[in-house]
N, C-alpha and C positions, 0 to 999 in steps of 0.2 A: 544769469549770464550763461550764453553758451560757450562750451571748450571745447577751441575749434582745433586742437592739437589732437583730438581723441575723434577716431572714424566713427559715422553711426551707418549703420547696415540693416535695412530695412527692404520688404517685397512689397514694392505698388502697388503689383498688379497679379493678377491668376491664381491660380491653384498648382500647386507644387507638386502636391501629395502622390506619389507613386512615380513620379517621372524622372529622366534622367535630362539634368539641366547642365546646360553650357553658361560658364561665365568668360566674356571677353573682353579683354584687355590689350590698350595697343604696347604700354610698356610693363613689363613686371622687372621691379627693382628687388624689395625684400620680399615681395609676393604675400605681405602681410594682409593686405586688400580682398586677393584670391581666397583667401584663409579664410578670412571673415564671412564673405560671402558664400563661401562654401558650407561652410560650418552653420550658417543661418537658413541659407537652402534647407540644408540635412536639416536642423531643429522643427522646420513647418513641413517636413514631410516626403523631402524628395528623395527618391528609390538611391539617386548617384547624383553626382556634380563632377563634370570634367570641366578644362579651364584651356582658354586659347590663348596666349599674347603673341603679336607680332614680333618684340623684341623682346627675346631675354634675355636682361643684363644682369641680375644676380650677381651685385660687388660682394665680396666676402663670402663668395660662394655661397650663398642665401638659398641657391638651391635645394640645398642639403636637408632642409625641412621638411622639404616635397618625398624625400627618402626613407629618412630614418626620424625615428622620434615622435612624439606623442601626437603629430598630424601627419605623418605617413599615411596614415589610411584616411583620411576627407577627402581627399581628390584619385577620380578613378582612374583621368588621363590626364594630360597636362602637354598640350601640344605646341611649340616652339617655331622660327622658323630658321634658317640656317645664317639670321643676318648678325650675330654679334659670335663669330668663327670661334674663339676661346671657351664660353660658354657649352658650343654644340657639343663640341671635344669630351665635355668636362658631365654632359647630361645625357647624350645617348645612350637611349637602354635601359638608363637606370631607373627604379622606382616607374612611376605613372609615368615617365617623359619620350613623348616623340617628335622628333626633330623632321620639319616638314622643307623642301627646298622651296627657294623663292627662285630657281633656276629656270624651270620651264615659263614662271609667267612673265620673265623680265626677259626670257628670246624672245617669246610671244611680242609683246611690247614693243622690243628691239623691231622685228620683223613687221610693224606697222600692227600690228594687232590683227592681222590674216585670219588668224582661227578663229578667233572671235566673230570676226564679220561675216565671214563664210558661213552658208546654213547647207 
């Protein structure tokens, strides 16, 4: 029987070995997922592993993993973006993390998407 309570973290596809891999994620909650995949990266061979989510919600300040403590060092960047405002406050700076704005592309947006279209 499978135990579907326990993540399994596995590479498809490629070669890892010497490269610097991105893992993306649209929500990170406990960033246990990030971890995993991080840590599995680095095991088959890859040089770094930075990690993107769109939202970081980090309840229990879960971020703090990413800082200090026995996985501080698995992840080299760990890049956020400024949509969950308490969060940014609480991670800028700190450790791998950078808080990226969603400001420019949601004028953009606003403003019919101009820059985009324009060549």
């Amino acid at each position: 029987a499978v135990d579907l309570s326990k993540r399994f973290v596995d590479i498809m596809q490629g070669d890892v070995s010497g490269r610097h891999c991105v893992v993306v994620d649209d929500v990170a909650q406990s960033g246990n997922t990030l971890l995993q995949c991080a840590k599995r990266l680095r095991e088959a061979g890859a040089a770094s592993v930075s990690c993107w989510a769109t939202h970081g919600v980090f309840p229990k300040e879960a971020w703090k993993k990413f800082v200090s403590g026995p996985n501080s060092d698995v992840i080299k960047k760990f890049w956020i973006t400024d949509s969950v405002p308490n969060v940014v406050a609480a991670v800028d700076g700190k450790g791998p993390s950078e808080v990226l704005s969603l400001a420019p592309l949601l004028a953009d947006l606003l403003l019919d998407g101009s820059s985009r279209t324009k060549k």
